[in-house]
Structures are given as structure tokens and as C-alpha cells.
N, C-alpha and C positions, 0 to 999 in steps of 0.2 A: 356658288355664283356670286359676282358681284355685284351688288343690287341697289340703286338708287332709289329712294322710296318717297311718293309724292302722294300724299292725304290729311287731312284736317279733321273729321268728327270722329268721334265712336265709331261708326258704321268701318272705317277704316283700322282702328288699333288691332281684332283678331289676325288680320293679314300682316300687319307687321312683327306683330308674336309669333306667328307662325313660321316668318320668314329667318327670324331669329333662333325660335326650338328647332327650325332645320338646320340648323349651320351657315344658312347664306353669310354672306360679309353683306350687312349695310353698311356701304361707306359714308352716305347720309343719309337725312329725311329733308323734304323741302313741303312746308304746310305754309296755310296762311299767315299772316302776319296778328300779332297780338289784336282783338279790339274790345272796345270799352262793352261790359254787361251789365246787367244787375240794378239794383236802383241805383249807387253810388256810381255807376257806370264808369267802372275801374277797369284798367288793363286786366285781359284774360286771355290766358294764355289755352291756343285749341288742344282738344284731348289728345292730337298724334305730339305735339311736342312734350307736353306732359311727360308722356309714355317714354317719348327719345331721349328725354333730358335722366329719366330712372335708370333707363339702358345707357348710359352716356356715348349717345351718340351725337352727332354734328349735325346741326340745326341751321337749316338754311328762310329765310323767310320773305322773301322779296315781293316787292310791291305788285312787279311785273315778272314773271319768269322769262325773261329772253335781253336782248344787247351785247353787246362784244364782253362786258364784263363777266353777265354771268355765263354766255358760254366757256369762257376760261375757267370760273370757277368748277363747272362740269366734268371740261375736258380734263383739269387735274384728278378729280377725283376717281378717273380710270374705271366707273361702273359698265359692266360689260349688259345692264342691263337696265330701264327703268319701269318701276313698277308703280301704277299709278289706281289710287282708289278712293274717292268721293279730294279730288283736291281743290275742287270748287274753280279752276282756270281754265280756259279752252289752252291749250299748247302750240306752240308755231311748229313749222317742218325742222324750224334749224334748231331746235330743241332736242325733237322726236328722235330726229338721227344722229343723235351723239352717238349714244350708246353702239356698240357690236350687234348686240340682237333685236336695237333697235327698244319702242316702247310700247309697253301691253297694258290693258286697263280689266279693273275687277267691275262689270255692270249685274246691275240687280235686276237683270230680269230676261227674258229669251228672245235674244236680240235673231231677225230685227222685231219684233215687237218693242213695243215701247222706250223707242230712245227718248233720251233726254236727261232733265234733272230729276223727276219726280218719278220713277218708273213703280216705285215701291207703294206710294199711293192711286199712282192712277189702276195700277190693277185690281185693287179693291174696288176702288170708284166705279170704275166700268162691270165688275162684278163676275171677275175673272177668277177659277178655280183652280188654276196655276201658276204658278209664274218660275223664276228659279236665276242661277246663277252666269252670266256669259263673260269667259275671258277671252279677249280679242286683240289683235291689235291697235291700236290708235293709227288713226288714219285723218286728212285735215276735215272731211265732211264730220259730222255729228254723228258719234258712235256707228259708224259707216263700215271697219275696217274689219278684216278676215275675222273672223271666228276659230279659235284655237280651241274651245275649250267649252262643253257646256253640261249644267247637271240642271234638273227637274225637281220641283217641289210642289206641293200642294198649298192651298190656301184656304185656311179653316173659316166655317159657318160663321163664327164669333171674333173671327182674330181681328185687331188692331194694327194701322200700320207701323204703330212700335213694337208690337210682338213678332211682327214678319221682318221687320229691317234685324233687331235682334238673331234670328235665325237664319238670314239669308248673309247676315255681316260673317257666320260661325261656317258656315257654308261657301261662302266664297274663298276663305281661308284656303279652306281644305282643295279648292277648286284650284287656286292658283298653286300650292306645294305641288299639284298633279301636272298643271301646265308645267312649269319649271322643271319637274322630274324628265316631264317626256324630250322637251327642248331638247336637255341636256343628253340626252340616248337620241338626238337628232331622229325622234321617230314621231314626231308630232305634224298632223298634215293641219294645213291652212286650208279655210272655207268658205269662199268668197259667200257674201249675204244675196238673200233672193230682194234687191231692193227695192224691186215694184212691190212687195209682201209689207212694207214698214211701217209701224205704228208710232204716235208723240205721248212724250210723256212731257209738257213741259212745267218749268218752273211752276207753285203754285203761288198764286194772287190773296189776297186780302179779300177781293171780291170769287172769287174762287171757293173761298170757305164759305161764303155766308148761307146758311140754309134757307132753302127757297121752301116755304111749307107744302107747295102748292102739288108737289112731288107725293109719288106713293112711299107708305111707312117702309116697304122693301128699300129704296132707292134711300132715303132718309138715313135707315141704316149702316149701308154700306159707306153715306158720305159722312157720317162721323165718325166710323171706325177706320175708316181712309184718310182723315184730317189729325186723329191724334198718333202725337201730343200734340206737335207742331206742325199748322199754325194752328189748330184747335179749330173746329167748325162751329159758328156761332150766329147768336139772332140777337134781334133786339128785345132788351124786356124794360118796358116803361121809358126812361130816358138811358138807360146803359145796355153796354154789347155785353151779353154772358156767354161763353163757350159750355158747349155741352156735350158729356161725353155717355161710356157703356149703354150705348142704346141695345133696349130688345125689341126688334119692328112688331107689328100684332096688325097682320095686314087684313084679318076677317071681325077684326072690330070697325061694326060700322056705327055712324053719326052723319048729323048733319050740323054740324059744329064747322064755324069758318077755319083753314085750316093754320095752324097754330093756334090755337085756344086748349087752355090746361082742361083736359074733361076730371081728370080725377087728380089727387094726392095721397098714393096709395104707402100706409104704412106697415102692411104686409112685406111690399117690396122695395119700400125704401126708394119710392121714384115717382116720378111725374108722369102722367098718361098725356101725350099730346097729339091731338089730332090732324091727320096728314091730308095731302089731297085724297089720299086711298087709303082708310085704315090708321092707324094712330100708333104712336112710338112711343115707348116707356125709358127715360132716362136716370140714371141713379146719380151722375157727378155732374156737378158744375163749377165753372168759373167766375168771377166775374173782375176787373181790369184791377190792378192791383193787389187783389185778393190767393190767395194758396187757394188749390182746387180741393173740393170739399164735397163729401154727400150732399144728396138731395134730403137728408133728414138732418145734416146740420145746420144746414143755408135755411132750412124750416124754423131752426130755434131762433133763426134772428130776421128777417125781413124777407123770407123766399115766398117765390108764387103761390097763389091761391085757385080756388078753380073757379074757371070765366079768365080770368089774366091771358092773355095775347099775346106771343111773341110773333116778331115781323122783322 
């Protein structure tokens, strides 16, 4: 099939490999456009162009995806199909409907539960034991459109939302070669969504991440393995913000300590014991703003918390 492929991070390159080891033709890729990273805040180019530029494929990058120009560019390129996965643009109608079959999206999670952008952290967040893969149509509401296609997965005690975006990016893969297969034997039925059932997952905030102590060590847990890597959950310690990650909750440790205050520095386990509104959370890695993230026993060799220290 002919495949126009629209994506920008990581979370997208398995599906474009895959599109590729099955023989699709991608006639192009259309990601975002280059922007500045890093402390020199140089041009960087996103992981799907990367990838396309290895494969030499045609790189399309536009500010806006839609006007009389680039629909011409489209229409030449004859794709009977476009395939769209984390491309970070909501898409017009006169876009959607170039292609023959029209345009399908790879969502990370079992729509409609949690549309939006962030579907892969907020179901840690909320403290969901599932989530999994939905290929769908694109439709103009917010991941609103037919259901083509869905697979189930679990979501570990301990997992990180970079450990679930990694598996559900390897998964969705496999999800979409399945849609695509069936299309193509015209035996794939469409599914309209139960939309009174629908969940948000939206974009996350700056204020979003910040940990609120006040919360139980359960809740505490979940929200920082729901925030890494990015944007990292974090508090205040003294005059600077630290991100802090690998919490283990310890929700039958009781105190009467205000909640954020270090009760221990345990070098057993290489973390910091901090007290929750309910029980208290042990952390092993921290950040802090310019700094490489680093253990709690290396941040120790040089100016890290003590016990009574407060973060807020």
C-alpha cells in the first residue's frame, strides 16, 4: 500500500519500520519541523526524520500542514493512504481526505478512554491496570473516529511512563501492519466509539508535574512514575526545583512529620525516605536544573538533602 506517514518522536519510528519491513511504499514522511535543543539550542532534527533521512525517504516539514500548496504537494504524491502517529498537529478535513482510504492514527491507549495527548501518563496517573493500543480513524473531533483496530495490555506495579510508551510504541507497530493487512482483504469492520463512555488525557503542565506532598505515598508513586522522564515530577528543595524519580510508596510507614520532610537517608537503599500526607515514599534518582540525573547517593557526595530538609 501506499503510505504517507506523519510522526515526530520515538514513540513513532517502530511503526514506520514496520511499515517499511512490510513492503508498504512510503512515498513520504511529514514530521515536525526542525527546532532548537540542548544548552547551545541548535537545530535538531526529530527522531522520525532522522529515521527517513537513513531510509532516504522524502521529508516533508511544514509549519502548518494544510493550504492550496501543500495540498498539491499531497495530491502528487499519490498515497492511497495516511498513516499518522504522535505527529503532534490536529489535521484539517481537507487534509484527511486526500488519500483513497482516507487517514488512520496509532493511539496509545483504549479509546475512547483517554483521548488526547498524554494518554500514556495519565493512565498511570489515575492508576489504571491497563491500557493498550487503538487504531482508528481520524475523524475532525479529538480522537473521536471509528475504531479499526484494538490490542490490550497490562500496566506493571513498577513500570514508568517510559517503560509503557516503549512497549505500547513496539505494540502499536504490530497493531497497525494488522489494520493495514485487514483493509487490504477489505474484511476490517469499523466501530463507531461509545462517546458518552470518554475519558481526557490532556496535554501535561509544568504545574501538572509538581508534587503535591500532601497526597498518599500510593498516589505520590504513581505520579512520578507517570511523569518520567518527561517532564519529570518535581518539588522544591531550599531555593531550587529537583525532579525526582524510581519511587518505592511504603504506605504503612507511619509519622507525624509535615508531609515532605526527609525522615531518613537510607544507604542500604540508596534513597531518601519522604513523608507523604499518608505514609512516606523512598526515592533513589534525582535532578536538579542543569544538572544529568543522578542517584540519591551521588547527589549525597556533593550538597544533597539531609534529614528534617523539606521539600514543597
Amino acid at each position: 500500500m501506499r503510505v504517507l506517514f506523519w510522526g515526530t518522536p520515538e514513540f513513532a519510528l517502530p511503526s514506520l519500520r514496520a511499515l517499511l519491513g512490510e513492503a508498504h511504499d512510503v512515498v513520504a514522511v511529514v514530521t515536525q519541523p526542525d527546532r532548537p535543543a540542548g544548552r547551545g539550542r541548535k537545530l535538531r532534527a526529530p527522531p522520525v526524520k532522522q529515521l527517513a533521512l537513513e531510509e532516504k525517504l522524502m521529508v516533508l516539514q511544514p509549519e502548518q500542514p494544510y493550504g492550496a500548496e501543500f495540498l498539491e504537494t499531497m495530491r502528487a504524491l499519490d498515497a492511497e493512504i495516511s498513516v499518522v502517529v504522535a505527529y503532534g498537529q490536529i489535521l484539517k478535513r481537507e487534509v484527511l481526505d486526500v488519500p483513497g482510504f482516507g487517514t488512520i492514527n496509532v493511539h496509545a491507549s483504549l479509546l475512547p478512554g483517554l483521548r488526547g495527548a498524554a494518554p500514556i501518563n495519565w493512565a498511570i496517573e489515575r492508576g489504571h491496570d491497563e491500557t493498550g493500543v487503538t487504531i482508528m480513524r481520524i475523524a475532525e473531533r479529538l480522537d473521536a473516529g471509528p475504531i479499526l483496530h484494538q490490542v490490550r495490555e497490562p500496566i506493571t506495579d513498577e513500570e514508568t511512563a517510559s517503560d509503557l510508551a516503549t512497549r505500547l510504541s513496539e505494540l502499536g507497530a504490530e497493531a497497525l501492519i494488522e489494520a493495514l493487512a485487514l483493509m487490504e482483504m477489505d474484511s476490517i469492520e469499523e466501530e463507531e466509539q461509545e462517546h458518552d463512555r470518554a475519558t481526557y488525557a490532556p496535554k501535561l503542565t509544568r504545574e501538572d508535574a509538581h508534587i503535591d506532598w500532601i497526597r498518599s505515598a500510593v498516589e505520590l508513586g504513581r505520579h512520578i512514575r507517570a511523569l518520567d522522564s518527561k517532564p519529570g515530577a518535581w518539588s522544591r528543595w531550599h531555593d531550587e526545583d529537583i525532579k525526582l524519580y524510581r519511587p518505592t510508596p511504603m504506605p504503612d510507614n507511619a509519622h507525624d512529620a509535615t508531609p515532605g520532610t526527609v525522615l531518613e537517608h537510607s544507604d542500604a537503599d540508596g534513597g531518601l525516605l519522604i513523608a507523604c500526607g499518608s505514609g512516606a515514599i523512598l526515592v533513589r534518582e534525582v535532578k536538579l536544573a542543569g544538572k544529568r540525573r543522578m542517584t540519591v547517593a551521588e547527589w549525597a557526595r556533593g550538597r544533597g538533602a539531609v534529614v528534617g530538609d523539606l521539600f514543597h
